[in-house]
Every structure is written in C-alpha cells, then in structure tokens.
N, C-alpha and C positions, 0 to 999 in steps of 0.2 A: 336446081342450079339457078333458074333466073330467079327464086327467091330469094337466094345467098347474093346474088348481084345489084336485087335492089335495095337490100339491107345492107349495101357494103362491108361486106364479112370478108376477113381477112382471107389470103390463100388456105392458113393451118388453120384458121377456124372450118372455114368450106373442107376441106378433109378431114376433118377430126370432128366436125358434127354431122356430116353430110356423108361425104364418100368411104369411109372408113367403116362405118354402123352399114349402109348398105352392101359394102361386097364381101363384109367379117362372114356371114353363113356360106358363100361360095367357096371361101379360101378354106374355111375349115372343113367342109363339106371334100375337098380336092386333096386336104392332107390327111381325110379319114380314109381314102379311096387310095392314096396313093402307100401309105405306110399297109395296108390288107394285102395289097398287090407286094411290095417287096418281104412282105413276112411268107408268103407262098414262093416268091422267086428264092429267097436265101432256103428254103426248107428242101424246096426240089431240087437246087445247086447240090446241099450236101446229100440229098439221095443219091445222087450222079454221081459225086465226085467221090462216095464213100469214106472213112475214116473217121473224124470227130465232129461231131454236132447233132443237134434235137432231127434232123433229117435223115443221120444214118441211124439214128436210135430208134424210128420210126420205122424206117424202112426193114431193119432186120429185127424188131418186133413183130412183125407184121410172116415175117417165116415161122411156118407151125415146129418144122424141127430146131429150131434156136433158139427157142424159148427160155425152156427149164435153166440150161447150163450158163448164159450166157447173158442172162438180165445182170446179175451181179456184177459180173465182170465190167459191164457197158456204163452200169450205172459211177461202177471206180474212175475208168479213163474217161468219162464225159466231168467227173468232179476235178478230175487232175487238167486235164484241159480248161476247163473254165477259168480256174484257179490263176 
C-alpha cells in the first residue's frame, strides 16, 4: 500500500492491482467451504423432511428391505419432480 501511495495510483488501480489479486484466494477459498457446507445442509434437510430430492433418495437407498422394489419407482418421481 505505501507503494501504491508513492506511485500515485489511483483508488481502482490500488484495488484492481493490489487488493483484489491479494484477497481473490481467501474469497474463493470461503465460497469452496461454504457451497460443501450447504450441499450436506440441503441433503440432510431432505433426509428429515422426506419426500422428493437426492437426500430422501439416499436415505431410503440406504434401507436393506427397499431396495429391490422401490429404486425404480424413486428413480420416476425424483425425474418428475426435477422436471
């Protein structure tokens, strides 16, 4: 910064070469962190709430007796719900 001050660099030059390049790895680092976090919150909502999405699809996959009969069926209303 006092480098940018004794070269009289404009405000959007000091941000656009200086502050912007230093805090890009934090901010994308924060939205790698935060989009992992609400892809586990939205999956365990729909385990809870039951019904349609990749969370009850999971969840009642994961039953040894509802296997066989019922993949088909989940795999229809999860295409019709998306749709």
């Amino acid at each position: 910064m006092n480098v940018a001050r004794v070269l009289n660099l404009s405000e959007l030059k000091i941000f656009t070469k200086i502050l912007f390049p230093a805090v890009l790895p934090y901010v994308l680092t924060g939205v790698r962190l935060s989009i992992g976090v609400a892809w586990l919150v939205i999956v365990a909502a729909e385990m809870l709430t039951g019904g349609v999405g990749i969370g009850f699809w999971v969840w009642t996959m994961e039953q040894p007796q509802r296997r066989p009969h019922h993949h088909r069926h989940l795999r229809r209303r999860y295409r019709r719900a998306a749709a």
